[in-house]
Residue, then its C-alpha position, 0 to 999 in steps of 0.5 A: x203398542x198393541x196391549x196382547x203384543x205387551x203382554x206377548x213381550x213381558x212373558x217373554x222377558x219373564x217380568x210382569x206387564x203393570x198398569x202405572x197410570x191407569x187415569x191417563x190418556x192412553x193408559x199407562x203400563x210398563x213391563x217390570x217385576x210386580x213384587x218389586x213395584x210395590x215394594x217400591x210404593x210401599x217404601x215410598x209410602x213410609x218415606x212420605x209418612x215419616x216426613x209428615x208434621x203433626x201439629x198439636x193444639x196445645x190449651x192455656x187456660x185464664x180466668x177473668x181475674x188472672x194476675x200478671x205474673x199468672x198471665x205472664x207464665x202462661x204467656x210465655x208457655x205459649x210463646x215455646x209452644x208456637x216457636x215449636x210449631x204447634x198451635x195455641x188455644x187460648x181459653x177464659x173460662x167464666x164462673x156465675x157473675x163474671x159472664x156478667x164481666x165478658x169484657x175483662x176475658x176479651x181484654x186478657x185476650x186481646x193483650x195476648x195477641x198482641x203479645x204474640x203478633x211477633x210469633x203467631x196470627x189468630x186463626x179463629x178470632x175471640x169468641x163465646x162457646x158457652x161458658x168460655x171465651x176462646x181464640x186459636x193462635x197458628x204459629x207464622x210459617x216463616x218464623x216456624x221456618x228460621x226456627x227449624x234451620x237454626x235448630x239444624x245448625x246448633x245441631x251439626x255444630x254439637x256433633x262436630x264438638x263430640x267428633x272433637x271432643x273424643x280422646x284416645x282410648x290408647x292411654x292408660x286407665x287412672x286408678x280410681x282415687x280415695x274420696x275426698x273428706x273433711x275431717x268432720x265424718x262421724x263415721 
């Protein structure tokens, strides 16, 4: 169609001639009400946004010298963070002669991969970065995934228990009883 005998066929029907693709091979347009058009992308928009993931980059931070029970905990910080969906930053920091001692931070490291294989790859592999040796861990998309569905169901189901679990609010109110003492009050 001719675009003046568009324009001629929205005036006519009080509504607006609106370019939609304006990219495309012929251009294309539609006869609608432009104040509901973008009200539409609009709430679109909102739609997309509110369905957007931020991931974190949360930090554990070792030192060359940390003991088991130290790196265990951190450890296991680390495994909650990934399970969640957030990427792990794993930092060593060295101090005077233990950058000397490199090999003890990339041990640390090496040992928490390994430990993190089940849940995470390494995105960024051990390196140097001053005086700290770090590595990046990115949650695996499926375990992210099983997580989410399985969180999704403990849900429904605790909704459906408080569905069931609501008594009737025709019964009479109890009296409120005297607390119970035993005997040894000084008051």
């Amino acid at each position: 169609m001719d675009s003046r005998d568009a324009v001629q066929e929205a005036r006519k029907r009080g509504l607006d001639l609106v370019e939609i693709a304006p990219n495309a091979k012929p251009p294309v347009c539609k006869i609608i009400d432009y104040g509901k058009f973008l009200y539409e992308q609009k709430k679109r928009a909102h739609e997309a946004k509110k369905k957007q993931v931020t991931v974190q980059v949360k930090e554990i931070k070792f030192r060359p010298g940390t003991d088991d029970h130290d790196y265990g905990y951190r450890m296991e910080h680390a495994r909650q963070w990934l399970e969640e969906g957030d990427k792990v930053r794993a930092a060593i920091a060295f101090r005077g002669r233990e950058m000397s001692h490199r090999e003890l931070g990339a041990k640390i490291l090496k040992k928490l991969t390994g430990d993190l294989i089940d849940l995470a790859d390494v995105e960024v592999a051990p390196k140097m970065e001053g005086y700290q040796m770090f590595t990046i861990f990115i949650p695996k998309k499926a375990k992210v995934a099983e997580r989410k569905a399985e969180a999704q169901v403990i849900v429904e189901d605790a909704e459906v228990d408080v569905k069931e679990a609501k008594p009737d609010r025709k019964q009479g109110v109890k009296a409120k009883s005297e607390p119970k003492t035993d005997g040894d009050e000084i008051f």
